[in-house]
C-alpha positions in Angstrom: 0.0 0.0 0.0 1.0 3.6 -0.6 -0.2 7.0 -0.7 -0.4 10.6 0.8 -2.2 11.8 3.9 -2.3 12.3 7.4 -0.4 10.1 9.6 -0.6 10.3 13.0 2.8 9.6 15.3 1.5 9.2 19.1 -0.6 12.8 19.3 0.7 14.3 16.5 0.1 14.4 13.2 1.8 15.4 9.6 1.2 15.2 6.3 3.4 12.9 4.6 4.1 10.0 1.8 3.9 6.2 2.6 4.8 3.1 1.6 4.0 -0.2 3.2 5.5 -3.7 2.2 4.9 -6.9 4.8 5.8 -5.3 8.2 8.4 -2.8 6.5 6.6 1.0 6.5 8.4 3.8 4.8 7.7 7.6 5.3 8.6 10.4 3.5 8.4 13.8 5.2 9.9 17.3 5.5 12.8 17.7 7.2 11.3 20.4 9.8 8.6 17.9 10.9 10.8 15.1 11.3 13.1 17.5 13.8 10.2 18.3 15.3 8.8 15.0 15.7 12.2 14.0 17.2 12.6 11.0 15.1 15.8 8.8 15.6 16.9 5.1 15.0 15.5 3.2 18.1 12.8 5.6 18.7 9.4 3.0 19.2 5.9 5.1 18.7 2.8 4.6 18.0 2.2 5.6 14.6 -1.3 5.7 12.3 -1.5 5.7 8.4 -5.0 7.0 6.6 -7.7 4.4 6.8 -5.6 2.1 9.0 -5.6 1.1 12.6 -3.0 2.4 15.3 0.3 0.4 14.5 3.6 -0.1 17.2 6.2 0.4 15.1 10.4 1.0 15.6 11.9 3.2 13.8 15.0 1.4 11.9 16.4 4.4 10.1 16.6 7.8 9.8 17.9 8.8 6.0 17.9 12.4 5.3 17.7 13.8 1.4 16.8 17.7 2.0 13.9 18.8 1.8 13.1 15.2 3.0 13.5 12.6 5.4 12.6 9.2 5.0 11.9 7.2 7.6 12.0 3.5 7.9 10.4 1.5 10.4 9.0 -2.1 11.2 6.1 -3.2 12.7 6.7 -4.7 16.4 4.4 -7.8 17.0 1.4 -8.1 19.3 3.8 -10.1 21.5 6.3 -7.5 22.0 3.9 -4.9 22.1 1.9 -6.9 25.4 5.1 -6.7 27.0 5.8 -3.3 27.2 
C-alpha cells in the first residue's frame, strides 16, 4: 500500500508520503517535521496511516535527502507490544 495523507505519530500528526510492504513502513516527510517529531533510529511510537488502525512500530532508520526525510520502520508484533 501507498499513498499521501495524514499520519498520525503518538498525538501528532503530519502530512506525509507512505509506503507499506509486509511489516516494513516507509515515510517520506519534511525535514522540519521530522526534527520536530524528534525522530531517531531506536525511537518506538505509536504511529497511524489513513484508513488504518493504530500500528507499534520502531523506527529502523533515519535517511535524510533535503527537503526530506525518510523514515524506515518495522512493525513490532502483538507479542512485543503486550510486553511493554
Amino acid at each position: 500500500m501507498r499513498g499521501t495523507g495524514l499520519v498520525a505519530w503518538g498525538n501528532e500528526k503530519v502530512y506525509a508520503y507512505y509506503t507499506t510492504e509486509g511489516n516494513t513502513v516507509r515515510v517520506r516527510l519534511s525535514v522540519d517535521e521530522a526534527d520536530r517529531l524528534g525522530l531517531t533510529a531506536g525511537l518506538r511510537v505509536w504511529m497511524t496511516l489513513p484508513d488504518r488502525k493504530p500500528t507499534d512500530v520502531l523506527v529502523m532508520r533515519v535517511a535524510h535527502a533535503a527537503p526530506f526525510v525518510w523514515v524506515e520502520m518495522t512493525v513490532m508484533s502483538a507479542a512485543a507490544t503486550r510486553s511493554m
